[in-house]
VEXPA-645642 format. One record per residue (C-alpha): residue in three letters; x, y, z. Coordinates in steps of 0.02 Angstrom, whole numbers, padded with zeros to 5 digits, always signed. Layout:
<pts>
ALAXYZ/...
</pts>
This chain:
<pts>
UNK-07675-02500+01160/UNK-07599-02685+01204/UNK-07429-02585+01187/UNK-07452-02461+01288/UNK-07519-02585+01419/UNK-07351-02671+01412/UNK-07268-02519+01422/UNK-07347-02509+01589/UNK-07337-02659+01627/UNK-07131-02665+01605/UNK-07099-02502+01695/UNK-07200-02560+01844/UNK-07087-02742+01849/UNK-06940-02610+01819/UNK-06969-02509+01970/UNK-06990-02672+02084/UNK-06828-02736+02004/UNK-06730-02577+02043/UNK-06826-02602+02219/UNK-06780-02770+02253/UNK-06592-02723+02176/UNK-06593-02580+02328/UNK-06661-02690+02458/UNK-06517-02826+02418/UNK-06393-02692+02381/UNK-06407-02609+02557/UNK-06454-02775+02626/UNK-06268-02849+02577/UNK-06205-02691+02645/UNK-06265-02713+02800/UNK-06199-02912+02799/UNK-06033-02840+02753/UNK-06000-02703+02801/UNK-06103-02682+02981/UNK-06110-02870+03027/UNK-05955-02949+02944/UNK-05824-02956+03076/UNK-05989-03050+03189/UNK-05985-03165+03027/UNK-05795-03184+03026/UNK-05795-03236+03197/UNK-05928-03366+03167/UNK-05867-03422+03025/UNK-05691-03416+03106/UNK-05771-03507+03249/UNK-05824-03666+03144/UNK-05635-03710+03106/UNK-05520-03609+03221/UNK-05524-03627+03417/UNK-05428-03557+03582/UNK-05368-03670+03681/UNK-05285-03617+03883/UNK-05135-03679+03931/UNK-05131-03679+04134/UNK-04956-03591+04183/UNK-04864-03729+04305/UNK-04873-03685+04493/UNK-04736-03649+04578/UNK-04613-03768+04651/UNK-04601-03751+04839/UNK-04435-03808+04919/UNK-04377-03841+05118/UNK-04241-03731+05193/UNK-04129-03843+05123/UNK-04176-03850+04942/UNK-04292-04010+04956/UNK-04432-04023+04860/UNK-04600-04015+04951/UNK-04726-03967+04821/UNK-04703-04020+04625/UNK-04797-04034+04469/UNK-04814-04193+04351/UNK-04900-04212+04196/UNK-05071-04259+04181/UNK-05238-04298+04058/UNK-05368-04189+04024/UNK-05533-04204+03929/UNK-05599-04055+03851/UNK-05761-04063+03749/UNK-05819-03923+03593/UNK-06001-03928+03525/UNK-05958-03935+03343/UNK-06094-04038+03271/UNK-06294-04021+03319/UNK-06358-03995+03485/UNK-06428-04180+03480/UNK-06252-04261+03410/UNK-06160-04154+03539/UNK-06271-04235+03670/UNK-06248-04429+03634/UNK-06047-04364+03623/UNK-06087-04308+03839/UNK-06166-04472+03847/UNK-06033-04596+03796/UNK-05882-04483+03853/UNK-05989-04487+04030/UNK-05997-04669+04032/UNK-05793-04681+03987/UNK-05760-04556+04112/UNK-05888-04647+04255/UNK-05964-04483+04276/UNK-06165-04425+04241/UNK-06221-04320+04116/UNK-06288-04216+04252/UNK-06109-04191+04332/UNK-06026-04132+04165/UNK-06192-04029+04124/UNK-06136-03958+04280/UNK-05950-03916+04237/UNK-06034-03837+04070/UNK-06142-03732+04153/UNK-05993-03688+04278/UNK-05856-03622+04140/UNK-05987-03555+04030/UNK-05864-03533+03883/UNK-05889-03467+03705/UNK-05954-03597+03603/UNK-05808-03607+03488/UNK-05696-03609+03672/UNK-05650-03794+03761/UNK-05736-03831+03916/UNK-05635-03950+04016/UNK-05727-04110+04089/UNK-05599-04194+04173/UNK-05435-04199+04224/UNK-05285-04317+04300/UNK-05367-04455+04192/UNK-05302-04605+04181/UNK-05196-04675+04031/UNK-05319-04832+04032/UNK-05472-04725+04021/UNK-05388-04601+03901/UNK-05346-04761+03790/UNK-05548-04798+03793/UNK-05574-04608+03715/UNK-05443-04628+03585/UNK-05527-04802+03543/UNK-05691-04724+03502/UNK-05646-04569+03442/UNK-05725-04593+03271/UNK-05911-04564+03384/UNK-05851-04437+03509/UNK-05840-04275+03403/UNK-05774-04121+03491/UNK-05665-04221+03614/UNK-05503-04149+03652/UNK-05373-04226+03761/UNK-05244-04138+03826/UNK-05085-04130+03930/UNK-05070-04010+04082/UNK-04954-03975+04250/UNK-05063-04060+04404/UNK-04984-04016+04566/UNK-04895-04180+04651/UNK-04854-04204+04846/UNK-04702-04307+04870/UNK-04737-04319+05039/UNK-04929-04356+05037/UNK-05004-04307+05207/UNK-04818-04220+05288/UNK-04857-04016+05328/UNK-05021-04038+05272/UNK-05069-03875+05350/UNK-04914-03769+05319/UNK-04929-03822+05114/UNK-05107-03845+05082/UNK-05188-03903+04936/UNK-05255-03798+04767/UNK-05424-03837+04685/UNK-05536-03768+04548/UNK-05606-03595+04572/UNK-05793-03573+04613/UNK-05896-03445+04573/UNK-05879-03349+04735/UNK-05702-03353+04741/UNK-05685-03306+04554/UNK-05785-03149+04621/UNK-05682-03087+04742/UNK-05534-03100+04634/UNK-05625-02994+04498/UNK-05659-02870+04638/UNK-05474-02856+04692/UNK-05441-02843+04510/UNK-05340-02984+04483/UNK-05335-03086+04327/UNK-05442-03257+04357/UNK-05558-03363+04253/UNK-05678-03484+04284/UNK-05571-03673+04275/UNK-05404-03582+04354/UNK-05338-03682+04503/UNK-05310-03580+04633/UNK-05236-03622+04815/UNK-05387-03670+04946/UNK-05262-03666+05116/UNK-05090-03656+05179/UNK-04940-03586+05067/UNK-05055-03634+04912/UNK-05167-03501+04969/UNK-05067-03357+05055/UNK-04952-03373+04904/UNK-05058-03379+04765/UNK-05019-03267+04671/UNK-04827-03308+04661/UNK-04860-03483+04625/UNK-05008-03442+04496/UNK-04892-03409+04345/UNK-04951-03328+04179/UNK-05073-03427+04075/UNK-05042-03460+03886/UNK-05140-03519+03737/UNK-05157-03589+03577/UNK-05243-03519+03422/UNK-05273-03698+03300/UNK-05368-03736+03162/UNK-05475-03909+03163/UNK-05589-03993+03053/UNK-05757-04027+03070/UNK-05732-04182+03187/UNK-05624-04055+03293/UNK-05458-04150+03252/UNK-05319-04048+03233/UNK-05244-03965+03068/UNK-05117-03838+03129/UNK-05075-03724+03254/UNK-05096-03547+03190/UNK-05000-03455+03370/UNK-04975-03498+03547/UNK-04924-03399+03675/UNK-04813-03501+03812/UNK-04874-03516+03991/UNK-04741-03427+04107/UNK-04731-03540+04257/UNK-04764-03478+04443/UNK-04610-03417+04553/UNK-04526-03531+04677/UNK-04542-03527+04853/UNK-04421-03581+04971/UNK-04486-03625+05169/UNK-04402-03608+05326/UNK-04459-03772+05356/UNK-04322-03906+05387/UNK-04390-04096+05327/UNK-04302-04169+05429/UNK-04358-04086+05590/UNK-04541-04081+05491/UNK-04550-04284+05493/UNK-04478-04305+05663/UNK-04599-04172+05731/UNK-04736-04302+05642/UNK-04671-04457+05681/UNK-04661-04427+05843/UNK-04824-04387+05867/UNK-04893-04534+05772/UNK-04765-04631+05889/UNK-04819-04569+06065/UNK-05001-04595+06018/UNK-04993-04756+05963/UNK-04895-04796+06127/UNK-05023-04720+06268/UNK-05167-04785+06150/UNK-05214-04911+06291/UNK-05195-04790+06419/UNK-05260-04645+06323/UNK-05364-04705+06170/UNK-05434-04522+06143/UNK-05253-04460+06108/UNK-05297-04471+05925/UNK-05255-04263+05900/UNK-05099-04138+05940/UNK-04975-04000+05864/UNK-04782-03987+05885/UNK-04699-03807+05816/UNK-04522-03783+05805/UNK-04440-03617+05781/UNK-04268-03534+05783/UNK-04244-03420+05944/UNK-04137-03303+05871/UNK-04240-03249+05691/UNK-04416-03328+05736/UNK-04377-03468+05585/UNK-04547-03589+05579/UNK-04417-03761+05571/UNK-04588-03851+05601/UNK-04766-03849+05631/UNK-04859-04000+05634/UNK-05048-04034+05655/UNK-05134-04227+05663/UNK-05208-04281+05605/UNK-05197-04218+05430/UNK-05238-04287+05234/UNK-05138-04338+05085/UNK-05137-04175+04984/UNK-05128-04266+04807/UNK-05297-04321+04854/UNK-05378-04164+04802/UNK-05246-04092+04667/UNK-05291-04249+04561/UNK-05485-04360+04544/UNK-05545-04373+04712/UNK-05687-04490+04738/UNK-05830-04437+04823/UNK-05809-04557+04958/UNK-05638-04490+05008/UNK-05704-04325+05007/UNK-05830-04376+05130/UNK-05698-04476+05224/UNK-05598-04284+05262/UNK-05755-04185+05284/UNK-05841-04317+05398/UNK-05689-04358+05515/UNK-05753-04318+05693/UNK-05550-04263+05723/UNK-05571-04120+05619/UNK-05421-04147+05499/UNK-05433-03985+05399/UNK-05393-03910+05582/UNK-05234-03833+05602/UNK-05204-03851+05777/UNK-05041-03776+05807/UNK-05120-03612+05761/UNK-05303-03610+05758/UNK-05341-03698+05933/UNK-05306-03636+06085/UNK-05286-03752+06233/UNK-05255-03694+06434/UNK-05066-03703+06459/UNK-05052-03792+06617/UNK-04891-03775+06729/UNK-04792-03737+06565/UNK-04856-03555+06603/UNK-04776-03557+06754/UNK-04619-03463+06704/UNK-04713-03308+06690/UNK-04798-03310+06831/UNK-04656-03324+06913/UNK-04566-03176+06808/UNK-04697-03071+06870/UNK-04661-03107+07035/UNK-04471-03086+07015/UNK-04485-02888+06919/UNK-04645-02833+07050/UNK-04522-02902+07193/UNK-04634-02997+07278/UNK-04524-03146+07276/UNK-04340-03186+07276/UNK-04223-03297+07184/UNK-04173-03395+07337/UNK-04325-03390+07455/UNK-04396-03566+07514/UNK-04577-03594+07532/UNK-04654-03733+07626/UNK-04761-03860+07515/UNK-04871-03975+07608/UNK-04969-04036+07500/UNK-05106-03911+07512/UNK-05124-03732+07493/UNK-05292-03638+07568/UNK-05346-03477+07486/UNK-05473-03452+07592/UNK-05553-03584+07676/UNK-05541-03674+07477/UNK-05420-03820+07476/UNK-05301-03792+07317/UNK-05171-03952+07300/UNK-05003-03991+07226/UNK-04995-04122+07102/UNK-04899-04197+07227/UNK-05002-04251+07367/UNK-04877-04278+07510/UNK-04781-04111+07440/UNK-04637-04066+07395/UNK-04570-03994+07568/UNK-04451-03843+07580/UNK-04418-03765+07402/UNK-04347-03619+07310/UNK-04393-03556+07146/UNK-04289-03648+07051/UNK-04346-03802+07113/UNK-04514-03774+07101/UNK-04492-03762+06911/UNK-04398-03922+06922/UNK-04530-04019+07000/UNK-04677-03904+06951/UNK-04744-03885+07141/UNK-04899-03796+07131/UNK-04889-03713+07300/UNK-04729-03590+07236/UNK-04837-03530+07113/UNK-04998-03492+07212/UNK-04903-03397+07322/UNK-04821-03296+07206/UNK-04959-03248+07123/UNK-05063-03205+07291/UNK-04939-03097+07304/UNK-04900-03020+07132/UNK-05096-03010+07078/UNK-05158-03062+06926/UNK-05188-02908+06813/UNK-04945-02899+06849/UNK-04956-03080+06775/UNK-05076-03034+06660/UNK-04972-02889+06586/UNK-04808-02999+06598/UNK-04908-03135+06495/UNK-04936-02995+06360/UNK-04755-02954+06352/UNK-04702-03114+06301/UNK-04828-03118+06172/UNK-04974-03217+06244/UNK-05175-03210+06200/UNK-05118-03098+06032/UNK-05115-03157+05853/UNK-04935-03215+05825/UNK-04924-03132+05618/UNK-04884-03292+05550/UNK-04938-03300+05352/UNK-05068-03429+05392/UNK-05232-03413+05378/UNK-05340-03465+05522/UNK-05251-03407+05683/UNK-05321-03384+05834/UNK-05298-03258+05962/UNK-05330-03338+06118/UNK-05359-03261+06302/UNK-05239-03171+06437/UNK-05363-03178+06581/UNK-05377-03033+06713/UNK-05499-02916+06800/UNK-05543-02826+06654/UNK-05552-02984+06574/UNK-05668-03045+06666/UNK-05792-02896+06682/UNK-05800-02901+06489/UNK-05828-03084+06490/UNK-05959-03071+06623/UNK-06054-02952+06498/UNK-06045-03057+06361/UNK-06130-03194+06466/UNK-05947-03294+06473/UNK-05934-03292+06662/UNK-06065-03325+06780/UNK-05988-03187+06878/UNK-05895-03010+06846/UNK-05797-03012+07013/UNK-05604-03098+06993/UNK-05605-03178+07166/UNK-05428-03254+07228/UNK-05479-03421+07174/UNK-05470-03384+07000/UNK-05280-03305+07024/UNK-05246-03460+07112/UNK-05296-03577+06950/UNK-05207-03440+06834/UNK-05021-03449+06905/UNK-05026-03643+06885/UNK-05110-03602+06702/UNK-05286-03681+06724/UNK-05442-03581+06731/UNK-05460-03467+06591/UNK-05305-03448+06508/UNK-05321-03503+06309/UNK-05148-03496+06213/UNK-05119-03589+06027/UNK-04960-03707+06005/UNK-04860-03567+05908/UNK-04901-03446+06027/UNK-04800-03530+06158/UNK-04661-03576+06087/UNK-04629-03411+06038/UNK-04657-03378+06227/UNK-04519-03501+06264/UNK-04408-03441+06129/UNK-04385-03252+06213/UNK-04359-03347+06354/UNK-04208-03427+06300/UNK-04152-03257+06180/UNK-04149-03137+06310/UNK-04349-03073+06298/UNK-04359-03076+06115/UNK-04513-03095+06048/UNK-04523-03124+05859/UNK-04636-03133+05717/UNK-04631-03326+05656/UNK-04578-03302+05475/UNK-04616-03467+05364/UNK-04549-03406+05191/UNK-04382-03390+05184/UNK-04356-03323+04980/UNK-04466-03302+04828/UNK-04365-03322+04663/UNK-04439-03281+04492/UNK-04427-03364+04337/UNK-04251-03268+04294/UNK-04173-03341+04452/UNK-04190-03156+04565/UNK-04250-03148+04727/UNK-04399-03053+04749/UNK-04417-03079+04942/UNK-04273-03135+05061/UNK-04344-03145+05255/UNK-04259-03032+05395/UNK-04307-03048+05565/UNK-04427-02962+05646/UNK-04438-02922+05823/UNK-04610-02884+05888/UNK-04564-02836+06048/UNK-04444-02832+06200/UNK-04500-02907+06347/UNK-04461-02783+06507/UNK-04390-02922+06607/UNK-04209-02918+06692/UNK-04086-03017+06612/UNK-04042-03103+06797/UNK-04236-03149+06831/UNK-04220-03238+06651/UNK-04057-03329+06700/UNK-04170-03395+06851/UNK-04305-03486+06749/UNK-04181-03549+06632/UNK-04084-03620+06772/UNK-04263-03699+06819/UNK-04306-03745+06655/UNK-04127-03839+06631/UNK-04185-03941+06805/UNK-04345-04011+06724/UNK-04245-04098+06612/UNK-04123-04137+06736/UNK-04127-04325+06823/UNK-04275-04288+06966/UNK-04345-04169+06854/UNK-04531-04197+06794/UNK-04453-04212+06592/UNK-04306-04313+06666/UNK-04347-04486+06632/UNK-04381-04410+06430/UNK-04210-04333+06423/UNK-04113-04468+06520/UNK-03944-04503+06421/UNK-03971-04346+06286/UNK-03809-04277+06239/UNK-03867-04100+06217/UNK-03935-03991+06392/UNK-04103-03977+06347/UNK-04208-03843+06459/UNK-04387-03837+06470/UNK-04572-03856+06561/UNK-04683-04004+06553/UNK-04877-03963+06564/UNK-05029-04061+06597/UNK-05201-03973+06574/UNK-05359-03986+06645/UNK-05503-04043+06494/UNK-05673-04037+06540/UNK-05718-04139+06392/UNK-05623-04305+06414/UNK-05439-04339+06498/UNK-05289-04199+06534/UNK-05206-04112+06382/UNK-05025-04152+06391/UNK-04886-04028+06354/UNK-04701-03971+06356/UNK-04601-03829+06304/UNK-04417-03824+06281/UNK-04258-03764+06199/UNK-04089-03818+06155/UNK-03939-03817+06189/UNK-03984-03741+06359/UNK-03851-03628+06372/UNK-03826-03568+06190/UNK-04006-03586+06119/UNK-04044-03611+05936/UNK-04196-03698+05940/UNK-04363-03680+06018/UNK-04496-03827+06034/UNK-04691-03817+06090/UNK-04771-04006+06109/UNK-04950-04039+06131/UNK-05039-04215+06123/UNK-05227-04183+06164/UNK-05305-04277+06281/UNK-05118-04357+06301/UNK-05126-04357+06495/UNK-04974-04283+06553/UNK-04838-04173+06460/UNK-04706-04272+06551/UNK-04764-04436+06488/UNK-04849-04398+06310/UNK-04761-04235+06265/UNK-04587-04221+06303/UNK-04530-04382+06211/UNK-04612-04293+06051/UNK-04503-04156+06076/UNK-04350-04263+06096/UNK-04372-04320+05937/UNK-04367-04164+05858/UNK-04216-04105+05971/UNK-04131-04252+05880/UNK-04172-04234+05709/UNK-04134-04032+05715/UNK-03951-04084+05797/UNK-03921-04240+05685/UNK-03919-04352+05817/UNK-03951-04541+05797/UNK-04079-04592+05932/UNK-03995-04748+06045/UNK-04179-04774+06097/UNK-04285-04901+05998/UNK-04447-04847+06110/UNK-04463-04693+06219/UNK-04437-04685+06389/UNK-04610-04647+06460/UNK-04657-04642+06626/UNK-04853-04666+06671/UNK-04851-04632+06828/UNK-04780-04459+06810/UNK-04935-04317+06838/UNK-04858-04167+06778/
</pts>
């Protein structure tokens, strides 16, 4: 009997053997065969890891092969949680306090990039060899720590074309978004371009990403690297812009603002864009004030963030395309070209300037008080008398102006590749019905008044920098009104063009050659001795021709501008001047452009200071 009870006995711890043997059987299986590449990869995970290598932006060069945007190399920190959640904690800790950042800030970051656990996540970058030393130093207690080498983007000339370059930053989550939903390859820690050429031209500057594939140990130092794939760097860009013309354009400004400071101590602000008449060539748009661009491609302190964002002149405003200002009297060549074609005045009629011109029973003045006495067309451009022009336009009517203002390109987005440009306003009867709707105007009838302030270019006209110089350029080319084109070429990493700019003509304004050879003639008289830009042109070897302007500002003192080209009677260059709240365009405007009439020609300025004259008004 006790043998047959360990019979039983056996067979049952037989069939639980051959049980358990199934269970762990099937059981290894499943490890193997079912979960083993998950296994691989965590196992692979402990000792390999993939580390990005950022492609280097593209280098953007001047017309003339200058270098205006570069990279240079620069420090990164990159952490790895390789040890226990509580070791790789004191590691965020001390690396924090190297670093002078919180733990909160690179919690932050890690949240942000949300990377595979066996993946870097970069902490910080452009660091410092002195605070890179302190990492190396304690390296023994900050496990995981990578440091690392990458292409930052460098500014050789810190704050020059701030707005036409623009600066590149980390992508944020919304951004990273819309680039997923265009279907374009991003990640979260690319830099991307935030405005300018950065931004319009992203994705030729971008480049291709690369990697590498290493194997570490378990302090995360470096045994070998097992493949890399090398970044392919962005394409080049080459600008219209001329540096030259660029800094003088700048300079300038900085120049005649500092001068009328006493006079005019809110002229803080203004715009200058130069462009080729004859292809529509951007040779320079300036906009002040503006920022040093390394700032933000490198560790910007929150304070100097706050310095930008806070200024009460708006730097981040690009004001030679996103503002737009009333014209003043430098809109006075079209009204008069709409006179001229509707033939309601005549290239050598006189009209009588007293002083004083009634519309009405409604006094409208010249700037002049006393008048200008018996003058033609021609010199009524020359000394910008305000009675001309309200005669010709009670004459011509405002929706013929209106129309000739469209021709030349006025109150419609220009098509430059900037972001940011604004449209502005041609005003006229249907203007103003529209306007009255929208609760603009506190009235929907255009009374003779308002076409009275609109031939001298007050009232309600609104037109950005760029807008009228391209205005002035089809003056000078015959009527030709161009796209501005700031990208010259894109080359690629083989040396081929992808892009090469043409000219494009937008449109042909319907305006008799012989009318235009009448407001040149004026134009060339402003600049002329007795002419309201005289005094800023005295002694300049080159015929300039163009139209001082002086604004009316609700909001604090008289915008000052002037518009002009060069040489006057073979024109190559185009030049739009505004200094806000700069009084008037003969005093704060014209010596700007000048400047940039003698940088574009090479010609060294015999003038220490500019001649300004404060008593001019126009």
């Amino acid at each position: 009997m006790l043998v047959k009870e360990l019979e039983k006995r056996l067979k049952v711890f037989g069939i639980i053997a051959i049980i358990a043997f199934c269970l762990l059987t099937t059981r290894l299986g499943y490890l193997q065969i079912i979960k083993g590449e998950e296994y691989k990869d965590l196992a692979e995970g402990n000792r390999i890891r993939l580390i990005p290598q950022p492609a280097p932006r593209g280098l953007v060069f001047d017309r003339n092969g200058v270098l205006l945007i570069g990279n240079r190399p620069a420090f990164s920190v990159s952490v790895m949680q390789i040890t226990s959640k509580e070791d790789f904690e004191n590691t965020l800790l001390k690396l924090g306090e190297i670093l002078g950042i919180t733990k909160e800030e690179i919690d932050e970051r890690i949240k942000q990039q949300n990377r595979r656990s066996f993946e870097p996540i970069k902490i910080a970058t452009d660091v410092d060899l002195t605070t890179i030393t302190k990492i190396e130093e304690q390296k023994v207690g900050l496990t995981g720590v990578i440091i690392d080498t990458e292409p930052i983007r460098y500014y050789p000339y810190k704050d020059l074309a701030t707005h036409v370059l623009g600066y590149v930053g980390e992508i944020n989550a919304k951004e990273l978004e819309k680039k997923k939903q265009e279907g374009k390859d991003y990640q979260i820690g690319d830099i991307i371009g935030k405005m300018g050429i950065e931004q319009c031209l992203d994705e030729e500057l971008k480049g291709v990403r690369g990697g590498k594939r290493v194997e570490v140990d378990v302090k995360g130092n470096l045994i070998s690297t097992q493949g890399e794939v090398i970044p392919t760097p962005g394409n080049q860009v080459k600008l219209t812009i001329d540096l030259k013309v660029q800094q003088a354009a700048e300079n300038g400004l900085v120049e005649i603002m500092d001068t009328i400071s006493r006079q005019y101590p809110n002229a803080k602000t203004g715009a200058v864009v130069a462009m080729d008449v004859n292809t529509g060539e951007i040779l320079a748009l300036a906009s002040k004030p503006g920022f040093d661009l390394n700032l933000f491609a490198g560790r910007m302190t929150p304070e100097q963030l706050n310095e930008i964002n806070n200024n009460p002149l708006k730097p981040y405003n690009n004001r030679a395309i996103s503002s737009a200002y009333p014209p003043g009297s430098t809109f006075k060549p079209i009204t008069a070209l709409a006179g001229l074609r509707k033939g309601t005045v005549t290239p050598n009629e006189y009209f009588y300037d007293s002083g004083v011109y009634y519309v009405g029973r409604h006094p409208f003045r010249c700037w002049k008080r006393t008048g200008h006495g018996s003058v033609n067309l021609v010199d009524g451009l020359k000394h910008s008398c305000n009675i001309v022009f309200y005669e010709i336009a009670m004459r011509t009517g405002i929706d013929d102006i209106a129309v000739m203002a469209r021709e030349f390109g006025l109150g419609e987005k220009t098509g430059i590749i900037l972001p940011g440009e604004a449209q502005g306003i041609v005003p006229d009867t249907k203007w103003k019905e529209e306007a009255y709707k929208k609760g603009i105007t506190r009235y929907a009838t255009w009374f003779k008044g308002d076409t009275a302030n609109a031939a001298i270019g007050q009232g309600d006209h609104l037109y950005t920098p760029i807008q009228l110089v391209r205005m002035t350029a089809a003056i000078a080319n015959g009527g030709k009104v161009f796209e501005p084109q700031l990208v010259s070429a894109i080359i690629d990493n083989n040396g081929q063009e992808t892009f090469r700019m043409s000219p494009k003509i937008v449109k042909q304004a319907s305006v008799s050659q012989e009318h235009l050879a009448i407001i040149r003639q004026g134009m060339k008289a402003v600049t002329s001795e007795g002419g309201t830009a005289g005094s800023a042109f005295r002694g300049f070897p080159i015929q300039v021709a163009g139209k001082t302007g002086t604004a009316q500002n609700a909001h604090g003192d008289n915008h000052a501008w002037f518009v002009g080209y060069a040489p006057a009677d073979n024109p190559q260059i185009a030049v739009a001047v505004l200094v806000e709240q700069g009084g008037s365009g003969s005093t704060a405007a014209a010596p700007v452009a000048r400047r940039v009439f003698e940088a574009f020609f090479n010609i060294q300025s015999d003038q220490a200071e500019l001649n300004l004259d404060f008593n001019a008004v126009e």
